[in-house]
C-alpha positions in Angstrom: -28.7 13.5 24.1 -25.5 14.5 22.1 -23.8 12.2 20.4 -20.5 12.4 22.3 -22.7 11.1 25.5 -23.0 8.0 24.1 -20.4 5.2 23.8 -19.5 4.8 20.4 -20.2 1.2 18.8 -18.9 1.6 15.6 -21.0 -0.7 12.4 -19.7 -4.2 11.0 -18.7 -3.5 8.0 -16.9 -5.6 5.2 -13.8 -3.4 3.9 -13.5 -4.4 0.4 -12.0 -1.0 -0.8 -8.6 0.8 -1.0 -7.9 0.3 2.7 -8.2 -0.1 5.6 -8.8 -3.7 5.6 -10.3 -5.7 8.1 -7.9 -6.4 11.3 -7.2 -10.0 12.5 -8.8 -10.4 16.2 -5.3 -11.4 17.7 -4.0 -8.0 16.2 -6.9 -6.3 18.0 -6.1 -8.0 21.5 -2.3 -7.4 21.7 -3.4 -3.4 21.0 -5.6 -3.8 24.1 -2.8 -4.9 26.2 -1.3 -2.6 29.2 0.8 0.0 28.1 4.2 0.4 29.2 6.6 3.4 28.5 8.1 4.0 25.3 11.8 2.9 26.6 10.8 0.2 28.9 13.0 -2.7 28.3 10.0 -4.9 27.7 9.1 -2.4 25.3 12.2 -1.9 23.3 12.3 -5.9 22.9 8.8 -4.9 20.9 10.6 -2.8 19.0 13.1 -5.4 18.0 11.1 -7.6 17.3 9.0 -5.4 14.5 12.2 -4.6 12.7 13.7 -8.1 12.6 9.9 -9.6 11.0 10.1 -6.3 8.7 12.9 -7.4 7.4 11.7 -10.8 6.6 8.6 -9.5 5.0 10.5 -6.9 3.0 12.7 -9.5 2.3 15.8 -7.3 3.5 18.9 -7.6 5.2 19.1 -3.8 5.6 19.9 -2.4 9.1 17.9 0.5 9.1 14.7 -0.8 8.8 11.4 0.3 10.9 8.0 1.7 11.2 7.0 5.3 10.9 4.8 6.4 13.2 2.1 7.3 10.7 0.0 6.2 8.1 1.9 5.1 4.9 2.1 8.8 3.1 4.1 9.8 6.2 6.4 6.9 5.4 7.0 8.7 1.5 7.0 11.6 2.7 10.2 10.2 5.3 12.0 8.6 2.4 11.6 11.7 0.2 12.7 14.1 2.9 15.4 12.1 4.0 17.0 12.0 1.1 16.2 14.8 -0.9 17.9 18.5 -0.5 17.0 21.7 -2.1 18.4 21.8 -5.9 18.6 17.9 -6.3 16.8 16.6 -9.2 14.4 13.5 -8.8 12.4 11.4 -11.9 9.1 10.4 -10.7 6.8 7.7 -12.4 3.2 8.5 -12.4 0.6 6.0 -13.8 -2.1 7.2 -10.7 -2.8 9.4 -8.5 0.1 8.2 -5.0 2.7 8.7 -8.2 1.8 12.2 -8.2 1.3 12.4 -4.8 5.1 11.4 -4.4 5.9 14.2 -7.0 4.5 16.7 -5.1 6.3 15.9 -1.9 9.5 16.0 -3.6 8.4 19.4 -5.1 7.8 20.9 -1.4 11.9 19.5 -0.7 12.6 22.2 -3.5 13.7 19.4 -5.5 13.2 19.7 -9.5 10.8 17.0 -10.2 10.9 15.4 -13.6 7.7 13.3 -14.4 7.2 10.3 -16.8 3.7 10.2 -17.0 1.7 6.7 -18.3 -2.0 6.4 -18.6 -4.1 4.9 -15.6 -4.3 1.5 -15.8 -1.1 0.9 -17.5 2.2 -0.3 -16.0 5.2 2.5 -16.1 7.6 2.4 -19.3 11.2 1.7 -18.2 12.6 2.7 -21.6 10.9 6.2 -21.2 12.3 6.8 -17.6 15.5 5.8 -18.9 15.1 8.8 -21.7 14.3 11.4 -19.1 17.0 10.2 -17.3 19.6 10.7 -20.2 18.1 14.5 -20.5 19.2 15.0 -17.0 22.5 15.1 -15.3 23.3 14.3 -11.9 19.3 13.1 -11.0 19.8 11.7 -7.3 16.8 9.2 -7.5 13.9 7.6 -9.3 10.8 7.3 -7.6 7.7 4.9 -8.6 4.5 3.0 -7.0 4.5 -0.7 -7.3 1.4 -1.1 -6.3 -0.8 2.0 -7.9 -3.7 1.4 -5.5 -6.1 4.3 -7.6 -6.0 2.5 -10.9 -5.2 -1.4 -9.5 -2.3 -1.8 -12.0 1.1 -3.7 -11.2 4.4 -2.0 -12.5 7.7 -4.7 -12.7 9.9 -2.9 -10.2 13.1 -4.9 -11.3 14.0 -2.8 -14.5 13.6 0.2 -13.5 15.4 -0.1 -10.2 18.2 -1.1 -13.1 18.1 1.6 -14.7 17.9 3.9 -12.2 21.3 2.4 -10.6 22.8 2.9 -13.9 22.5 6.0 -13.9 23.8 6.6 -10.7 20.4 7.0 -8.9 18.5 5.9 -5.8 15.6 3.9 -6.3 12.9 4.5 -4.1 9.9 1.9 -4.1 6.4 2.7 -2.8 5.3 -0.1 -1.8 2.5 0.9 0.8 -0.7 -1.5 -1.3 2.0 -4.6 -2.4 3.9 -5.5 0.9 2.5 -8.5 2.2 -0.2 -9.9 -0.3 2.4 -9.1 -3.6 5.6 -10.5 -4.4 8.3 -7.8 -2.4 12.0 -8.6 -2.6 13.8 -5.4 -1.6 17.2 -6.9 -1.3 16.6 -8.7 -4.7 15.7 -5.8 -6.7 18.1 -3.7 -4.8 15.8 -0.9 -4.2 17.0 1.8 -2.0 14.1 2.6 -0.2 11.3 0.5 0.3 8.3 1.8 2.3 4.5 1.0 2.9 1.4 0.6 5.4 0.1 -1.1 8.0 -3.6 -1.1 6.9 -3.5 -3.1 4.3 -2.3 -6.3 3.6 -0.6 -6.7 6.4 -3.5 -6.9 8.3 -3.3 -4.3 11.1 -5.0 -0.8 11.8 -3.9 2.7 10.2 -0.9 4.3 11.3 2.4 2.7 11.1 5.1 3.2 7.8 7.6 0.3 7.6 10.2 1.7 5.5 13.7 0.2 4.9 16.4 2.1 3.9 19.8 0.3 2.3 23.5 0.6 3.2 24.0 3.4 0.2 20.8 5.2 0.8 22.1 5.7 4.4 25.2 7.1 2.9 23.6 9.8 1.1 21.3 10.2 4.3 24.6 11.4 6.4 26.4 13.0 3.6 23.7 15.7 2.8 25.0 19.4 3.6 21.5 20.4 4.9 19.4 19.5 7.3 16.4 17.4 6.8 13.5 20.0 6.4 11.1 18.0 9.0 12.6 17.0 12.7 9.9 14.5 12.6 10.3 12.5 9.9 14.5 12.5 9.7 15.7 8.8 9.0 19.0 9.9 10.5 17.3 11.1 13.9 14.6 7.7 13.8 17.6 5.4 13.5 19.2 6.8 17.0 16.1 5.5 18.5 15.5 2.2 17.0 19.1 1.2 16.7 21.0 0.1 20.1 21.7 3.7 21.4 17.9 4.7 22.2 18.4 8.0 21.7 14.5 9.2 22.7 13.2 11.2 19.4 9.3 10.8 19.9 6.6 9.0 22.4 6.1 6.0 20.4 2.3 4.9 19.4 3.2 1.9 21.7 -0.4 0.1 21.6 -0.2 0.1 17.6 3.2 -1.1 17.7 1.7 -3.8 19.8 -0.8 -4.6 17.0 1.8 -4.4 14.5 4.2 -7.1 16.2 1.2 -9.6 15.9 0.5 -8.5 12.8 3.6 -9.4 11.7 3.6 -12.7 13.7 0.5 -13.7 11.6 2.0 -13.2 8.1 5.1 -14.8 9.1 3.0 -17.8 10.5 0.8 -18.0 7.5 4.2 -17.5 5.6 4.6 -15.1 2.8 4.7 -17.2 -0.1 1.3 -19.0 0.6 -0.1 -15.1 1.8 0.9 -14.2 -1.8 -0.6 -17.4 -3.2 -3.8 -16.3 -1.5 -4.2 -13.0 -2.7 -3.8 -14.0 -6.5 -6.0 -16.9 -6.1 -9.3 -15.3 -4.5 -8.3 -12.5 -7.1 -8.3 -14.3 -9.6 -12.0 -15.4 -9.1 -12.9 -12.2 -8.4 -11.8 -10.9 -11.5 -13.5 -13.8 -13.2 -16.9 -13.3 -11.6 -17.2 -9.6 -12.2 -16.2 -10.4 -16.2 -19.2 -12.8 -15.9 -21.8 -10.3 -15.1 -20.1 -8.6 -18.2 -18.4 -5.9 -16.3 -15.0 -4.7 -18.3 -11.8 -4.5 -16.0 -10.4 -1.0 -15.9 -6.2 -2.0 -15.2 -5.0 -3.5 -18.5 -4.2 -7.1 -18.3 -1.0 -8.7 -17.7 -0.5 -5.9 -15.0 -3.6 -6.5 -12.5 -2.7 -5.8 -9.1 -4.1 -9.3 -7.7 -5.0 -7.1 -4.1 -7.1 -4.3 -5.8 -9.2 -4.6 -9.0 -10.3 -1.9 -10.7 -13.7 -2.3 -12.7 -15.2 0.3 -15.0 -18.9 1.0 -13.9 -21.5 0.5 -16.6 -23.1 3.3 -18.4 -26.1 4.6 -16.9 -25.3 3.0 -12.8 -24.8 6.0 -10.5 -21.6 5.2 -8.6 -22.7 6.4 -5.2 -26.3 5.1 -5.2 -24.6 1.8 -5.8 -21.7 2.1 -2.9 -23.7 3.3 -0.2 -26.4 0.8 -0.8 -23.7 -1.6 -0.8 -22.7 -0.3 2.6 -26.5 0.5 4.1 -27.7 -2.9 2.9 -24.6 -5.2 2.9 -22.5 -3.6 5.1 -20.0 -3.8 2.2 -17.3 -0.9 1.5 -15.9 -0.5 -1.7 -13.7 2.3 -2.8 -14.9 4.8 -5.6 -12.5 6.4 -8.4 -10.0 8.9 -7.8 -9.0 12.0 -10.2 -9.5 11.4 -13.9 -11.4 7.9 -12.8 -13.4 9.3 -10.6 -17.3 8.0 -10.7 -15.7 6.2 -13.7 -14.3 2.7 -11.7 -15.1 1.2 -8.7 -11.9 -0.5 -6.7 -12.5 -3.7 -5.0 -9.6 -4.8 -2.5 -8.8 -8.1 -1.0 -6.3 -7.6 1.6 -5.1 -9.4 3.9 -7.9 -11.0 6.6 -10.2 -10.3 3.5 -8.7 -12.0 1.1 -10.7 -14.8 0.7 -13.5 -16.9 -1.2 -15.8 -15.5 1.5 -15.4 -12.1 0.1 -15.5 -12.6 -3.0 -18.5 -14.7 -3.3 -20.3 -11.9 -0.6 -19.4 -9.0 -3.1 -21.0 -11.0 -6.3 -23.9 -12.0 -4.4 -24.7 -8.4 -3.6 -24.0 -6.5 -6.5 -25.8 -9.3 -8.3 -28.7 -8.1 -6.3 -28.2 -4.0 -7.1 -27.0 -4.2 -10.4 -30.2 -5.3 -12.0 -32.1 -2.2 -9.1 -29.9 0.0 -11.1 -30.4 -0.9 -14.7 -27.7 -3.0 -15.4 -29.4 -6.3 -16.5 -27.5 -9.7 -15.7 -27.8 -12.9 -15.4 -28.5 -13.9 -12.1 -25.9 -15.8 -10.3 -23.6 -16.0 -13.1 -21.0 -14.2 -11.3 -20.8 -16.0 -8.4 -21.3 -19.6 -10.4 -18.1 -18.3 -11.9 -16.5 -17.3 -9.1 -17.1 -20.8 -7.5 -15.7 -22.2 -10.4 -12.3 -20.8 -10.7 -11.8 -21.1 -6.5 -12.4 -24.9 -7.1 -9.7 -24.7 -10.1 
């Protein structure tokens, strides 16, 4: 019989790469709930409630601030294209692969993209963004990743949104792998533009963007002399629909937005400060249990992310043979390299409903088991001895 006959029942699987996470069961109910139309009252109350909890997670007091219906490249590629016009100038930071990825949007705006490159694994350079800065007049923003989910490194977004303001530029913030399970402060660092995922550690399914836009990025929203080049993704048209008017722009995914709303509900109940304190703690053990096995760390240290470790693979493993047993036998995923670091690290996320000592000690266990079946001698159970060790710390 073909495939498409049969119901699908998707596998159990552990998601212990780049995202998606795993999805918290309340999340899962509220998406199964009846549908109502996209300007039902009832509805638009769900709405309100998504951006009011947004802006306690981004830590914002920003008025425009919503989801993007779409995973979290459609909510750069809204900030970029909202902002940028044809001739405007833009430095991007690049330390991974979603730095260049925001580049290259910003190139397809027919904006003239100035990179400031640093090596995977290492945290952006403020003092050389500031120097392309000073080559440039009139650059309308600076764009960065906070969270660089392809190489697991943290880059300190305070000084270069500093710098960036000083030199009379936006500063737009990806924050798509950080927002929930890493310390975010929008209104703090005064970022401009703020924007992420719903997939990650915030504990819900692909497909929404939260993205929050301050008072003087809205300004330069309205006062651009052409029109946003996508109807779709236009700040300025979203805003009529989420903000009191209604103004219908799009059917809304309303059974994600559903998910989202509880989603939310859960990190605010858990509260963000002990969410955060969770992700660095089971982190920390993980990163302490794969240096037992005498695995090297790939991000350099100081800047780990503490939701996404990156780990160079040993000499002589074969990358896939060890992922997909990992999934066929454990039911693990793990995510593989990207670009230059491809089937050079392996990236192990705990996000969200997964970050916890139950993961960690689960991912040990089992690549305790295939290391050895793929010629990388250890000692047997030193990893998750370890592991045990530093959770009880």
């Amino acid at each position: 019989m073909e495939h498409y006959r049969q119901e699908f029942q998707p596998p159990a699987r552990l998601l212990l790469g780049a995202g998606p996470s795993n999805v918290n069961p309340r999340v899962l109910q509220a998406m199964s709930m009846s549908l109502v139309g996209h300007l039902d009252p009832n509805f638009l109350q769900v709405m309100d409630d998504v951006a009011d909890m947004l802006r306690l997670v981004f830590r914002t007091n920003n008025d425009l601030t919503l989801p993007i219906s779409g995973t979290g490249s459609a909510g750069m590629e809204a900030a970029l294209v909202s902002v940028l016009e044809h001739g405007d100038s833009i430095v991007v930071g690049i330390n991974g692969f979603f730095g260049e990825r925001i580049a290259q949007i910003a190139e397809r705006c027919g904006a003239t993209v100035h990179r400031v490159e640093a090596t995977w694994g290492h945290p952006l350079d403020p003092e050389a963004i500031e120097a392309e800065l000073k080559r440039h007049n009139g650059v309308k923003a600076v764009a960065f990743v906070h969270a660089e989910t392809s190489a697991g490194v943290l880059t300190p977004p305070q000084p270069i949104v500093d710098i960036a303001h000083h030199h009379g530029a936006l500063a737009l913030v990806d924050t798509v792998t950080s927002l929930g399970g890493v310390e975010v402060d929008v209104d703090g660092w005064e970022a401009d533009i703020c924007f992420s995922g719903s997939q990650k550690c915030l504990g819900c399914p692909p497909g929404l963007a939260p993205v929050t836009v301050s008072p003087r990025a809205e300004t330069v929203m309205q006062d651009r002399q052409t029109l946003v080049q996508s109807w779709y993704l236009d700040m300025t048209l979203l805003r009529r629909y989420w903000s009191g008017t209604r103004m219908y722009h799009h059917t809304a995914p309303i059974s994600m937005l559903y998910g989202l709303r509880e989603g939310l509900r859960v990190v605010l109940e858990e509260g963000l400060s002990t969410r955060i304190q969770r992700h660095t703690q089971v982190s920390t053990a993980l990163k302490a249990g794969l240096e037992a096995l005498g695995l090297r760390l790939f991000a350099q240290e100081g800047y780990r992310l503490p939701n996404l470790t990156t780990v160079r693979i040993p000499d002589g493993v074969d990358d896939a043979a060890v992922r997909s047993a990992l999934m066929e036998r454990y039911g693990i995923e793990i995510g593989g390299g990207l670009g230059p670091v491809a089937g050079q690290v392996w990236r192990i996320g705990l996000m969200g409903e997964n970050a916890t000592a139950s993961s960690v000690l689960t991912i040990l266990s089992a690549l305790e088991d295939l290391l050895p079946e793929n010629g990388y001698e250890i000692g047997r159970g030193e990893g998750v001895a370890t592991a045990q060790r530093a959770l009880a710390e």
